[in-house]
ZAZA-69056 format. One record per residue (C-alpha): residue number from 1; x, y, z; residue in one letter. Coordinates in nm, 3 decimals. Each point is the difference from the previous one (the first is absolute). Layout:
<sites>
SITE  resi       xx       yy       zz  resn
SITE   NUM        X        Y        Z     a
...
</sites>
This chain:
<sites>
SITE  resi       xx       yy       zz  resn
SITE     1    1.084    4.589   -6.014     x
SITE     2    0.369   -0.073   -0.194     x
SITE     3    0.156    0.248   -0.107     x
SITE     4   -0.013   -0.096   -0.378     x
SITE     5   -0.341   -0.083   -0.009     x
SITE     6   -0.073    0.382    0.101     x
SITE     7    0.241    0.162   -0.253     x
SITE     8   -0.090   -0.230   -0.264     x
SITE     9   -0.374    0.074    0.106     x
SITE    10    0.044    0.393   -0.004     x
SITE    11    0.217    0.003   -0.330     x
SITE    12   -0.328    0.002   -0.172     x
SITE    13   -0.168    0.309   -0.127     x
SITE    14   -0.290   -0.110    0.003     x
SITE    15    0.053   -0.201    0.334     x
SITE    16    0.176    0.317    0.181     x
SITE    17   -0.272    0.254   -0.102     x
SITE    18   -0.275   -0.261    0.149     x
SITE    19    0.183    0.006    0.318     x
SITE    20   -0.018    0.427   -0.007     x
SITE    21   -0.321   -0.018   -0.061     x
SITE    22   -0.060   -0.253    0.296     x
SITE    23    0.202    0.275    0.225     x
SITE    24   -0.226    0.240   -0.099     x
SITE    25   -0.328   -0.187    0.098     x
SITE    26   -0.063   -0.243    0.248     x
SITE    27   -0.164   -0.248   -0.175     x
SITE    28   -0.056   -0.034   -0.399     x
SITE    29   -0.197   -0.270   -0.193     x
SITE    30    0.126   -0.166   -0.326     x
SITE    31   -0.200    0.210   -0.245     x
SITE    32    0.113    0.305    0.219     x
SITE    33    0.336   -0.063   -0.082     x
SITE    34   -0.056   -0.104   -0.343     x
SITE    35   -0.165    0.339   -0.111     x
SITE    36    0.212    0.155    0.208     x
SITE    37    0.391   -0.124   -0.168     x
SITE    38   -0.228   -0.038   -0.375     x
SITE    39    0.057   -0.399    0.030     x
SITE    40   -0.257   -0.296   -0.095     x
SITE    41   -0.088   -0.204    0.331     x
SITE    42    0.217   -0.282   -0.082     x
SITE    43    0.340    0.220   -0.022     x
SITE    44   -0.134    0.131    0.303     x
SITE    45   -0.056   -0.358    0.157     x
SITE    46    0.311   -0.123   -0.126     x
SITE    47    0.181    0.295    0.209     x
SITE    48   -0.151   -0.030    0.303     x
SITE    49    0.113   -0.346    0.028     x
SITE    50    0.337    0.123   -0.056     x
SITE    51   -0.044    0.224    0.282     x
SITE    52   -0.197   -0.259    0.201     x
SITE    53    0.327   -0.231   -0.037     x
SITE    54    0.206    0.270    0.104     x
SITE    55   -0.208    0.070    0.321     x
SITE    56   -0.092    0.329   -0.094     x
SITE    57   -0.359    0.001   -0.022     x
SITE    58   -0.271   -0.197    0.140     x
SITE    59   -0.278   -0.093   -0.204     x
SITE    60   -0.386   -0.050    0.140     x
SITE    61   -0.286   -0.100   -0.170     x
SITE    62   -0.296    0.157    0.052     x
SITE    63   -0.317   -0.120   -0.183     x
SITE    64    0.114    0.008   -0.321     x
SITE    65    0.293    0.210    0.021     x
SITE    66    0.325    0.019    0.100     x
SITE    67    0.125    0.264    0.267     x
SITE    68    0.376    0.029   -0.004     x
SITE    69    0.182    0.198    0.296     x
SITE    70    0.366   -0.005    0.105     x
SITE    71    0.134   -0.227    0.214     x
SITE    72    0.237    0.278    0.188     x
SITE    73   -0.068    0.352   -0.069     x
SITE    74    0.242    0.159    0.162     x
SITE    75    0.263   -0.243   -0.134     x
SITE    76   -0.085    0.009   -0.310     x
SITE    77   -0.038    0.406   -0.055     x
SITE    78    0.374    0.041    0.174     x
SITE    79    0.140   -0.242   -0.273     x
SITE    80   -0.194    0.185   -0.265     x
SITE    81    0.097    0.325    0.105     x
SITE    82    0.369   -0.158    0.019     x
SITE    83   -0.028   -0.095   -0.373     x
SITE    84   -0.131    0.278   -0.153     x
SITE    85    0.282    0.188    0.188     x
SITE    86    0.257   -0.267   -0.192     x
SITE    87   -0.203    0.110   -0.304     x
SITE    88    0.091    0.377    0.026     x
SITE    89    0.323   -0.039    0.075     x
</sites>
């Protein structure tokens, strides 16, 4: 995973709270996420493949959904906790 394609990935809002909520759970589904961050399924979509691109997440499909998990959990929640730190100052 680069380096930009992760900050540029997590300088979304909408990307960034996806990937909280994905800490949170285990594993989420597109319309999960959708009600979950008040977005239509194709912001949603859009996102993911942002985050996909980044290496973030993976993305399954399952029937007729998609399950989306992270790709590194343990990576990913130290360089979340590491931002919101930034964020407070």
């Amino acid at each position: 995973m680069t380096q930009y394609l992760l900050f540029k990935a997590l300088g979304d809002k909408t990307r960034f709270l996806i990937v909280e909520k994905l800490l949170e759970n285990k594993k989420n589904c597109c319309t999960d996420l959708a009600e979950i961050t008040n977005r239509d399924l194709s912001t949603i979509s859009r996102q993911l493949e942002i985050l996909k691109k980044a290496n973030i997440i993976e993305i399954k499909k399952i029937k007729k959904n998609k399950c989306i998990s992270l790709t590194n959990k343990t990576a990913i929640k130290k360089i979340i906790k590491d931002i919101n730190k930034i964020k407070e100052g």
